[in-house]
N, C-alpha and C positions, 0 to 999 in steps of 0.2 A: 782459542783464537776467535775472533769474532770482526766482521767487517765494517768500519768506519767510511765517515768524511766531515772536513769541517769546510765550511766556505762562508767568504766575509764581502764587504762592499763600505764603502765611507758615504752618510748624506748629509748635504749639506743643513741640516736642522736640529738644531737640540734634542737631546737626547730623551727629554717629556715628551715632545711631540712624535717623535720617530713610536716611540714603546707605545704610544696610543692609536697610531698604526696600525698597530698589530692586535693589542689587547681589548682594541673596542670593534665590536662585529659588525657594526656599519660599514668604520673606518675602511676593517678590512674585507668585506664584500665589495669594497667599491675597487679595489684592483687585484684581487686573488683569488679568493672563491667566489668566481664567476658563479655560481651556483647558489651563492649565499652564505653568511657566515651566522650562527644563530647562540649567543652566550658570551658572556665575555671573560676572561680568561683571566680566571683566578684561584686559586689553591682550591683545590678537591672539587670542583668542578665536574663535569662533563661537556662540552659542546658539541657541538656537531658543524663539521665543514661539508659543501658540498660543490663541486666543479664540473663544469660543463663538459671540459674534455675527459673526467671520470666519472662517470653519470651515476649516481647515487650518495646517498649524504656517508661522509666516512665520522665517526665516535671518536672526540679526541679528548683523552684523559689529562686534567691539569694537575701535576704531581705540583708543581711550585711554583711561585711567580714573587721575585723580589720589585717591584712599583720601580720602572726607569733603569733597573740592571740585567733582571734576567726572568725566562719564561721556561719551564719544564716539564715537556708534554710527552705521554706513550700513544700511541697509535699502531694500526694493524700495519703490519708491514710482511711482504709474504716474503718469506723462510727466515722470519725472524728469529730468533735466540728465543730457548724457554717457551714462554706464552703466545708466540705469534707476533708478538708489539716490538717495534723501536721505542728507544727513547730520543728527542729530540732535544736540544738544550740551545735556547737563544741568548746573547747577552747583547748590551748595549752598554760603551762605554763614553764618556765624552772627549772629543778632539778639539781641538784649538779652542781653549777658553770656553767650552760649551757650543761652541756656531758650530762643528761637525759631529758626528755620533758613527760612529765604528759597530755596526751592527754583525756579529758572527751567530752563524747556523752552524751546529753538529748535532750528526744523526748516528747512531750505533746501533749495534744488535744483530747483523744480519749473519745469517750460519755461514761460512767459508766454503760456499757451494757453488755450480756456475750459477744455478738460480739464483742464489743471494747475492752473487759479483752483477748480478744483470738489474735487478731491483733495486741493490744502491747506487748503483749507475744511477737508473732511475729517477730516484728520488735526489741523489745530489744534483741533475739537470732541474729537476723541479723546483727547490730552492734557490740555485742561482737565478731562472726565472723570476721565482717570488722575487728576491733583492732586487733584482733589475727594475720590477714592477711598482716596487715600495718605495725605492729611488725619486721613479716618473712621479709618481702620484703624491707623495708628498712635496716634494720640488718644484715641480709642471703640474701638477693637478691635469695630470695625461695615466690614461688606462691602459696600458701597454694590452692586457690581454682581452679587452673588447674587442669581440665581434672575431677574437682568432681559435673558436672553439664551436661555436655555433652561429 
């Protein structure tokens, strides 16, 4: 057994633009990794994320990236499964004709421990965060998380 979560959001913007969002490290320094996002995210990769309210850059492993559908990345994750890492798995689908995109987050891996029920806690509040922040910023070109870390 192993502990999950999935969580989703709908933005109003095609589904190209939403995935470049994410996949371009500018894009996504300008409302996530407050700290900087450095690589852009594509099969066999490594980048590196770094956030202000986790101070040190975190190694993010790109296992797959299908261009406008889906992103799949491992990262350290504590009392994760096996090696230490979650797997993260992002997709983007399009809604009404292409004007909206259905962006879902799920993260797996974590050992059935309180520690591990506490760190997916965790991290599923961090990703609805992200979505909410992905939302602003592509939508409102608004940083939801400036200036709420440091």
């Amino acid at each position: 057994m192993e502990l999950k979560f999935e969580v989703s959001t709908r933005v109003g913007r095609p589904v190209h633009e939403v995935f470049e969002a994410v996949a371009d490290p500018a894009k996504l320094s300008g409302y996530f990794t407050t700290g900087g996002a450095v690589g852009r995210l594509e099969t066999g990769a490594t980048v590196q994320w770094d956030f202000a309210d986790f101070p040190g850059v975190f190694p993010v492993e790109v296992i797959e990236v299908v261009p406008d559908r889906k992103i799949v990345l491992r990262w350290a994750g504590k009392e994760g499964l096996d090696d230490g890492r979650t797997t993260v798995t992002m997709t983007f689908a399009p809604l009404d004709d292409g004007a909206r995109t259905l962006v879902t987050i799920a993260e797996a891996s974590w050992k059935p421990t309180a520690a591990g029920l506490k760190a997916s806690y965790g991290n599923c509040a961090g990703w609805t965060e992200m979505l909410s922040a992905l939302k602003a910023w592509v939508e409102y070109d608004i940083n939801l998380r400036q200036g709420a870390y440091s």
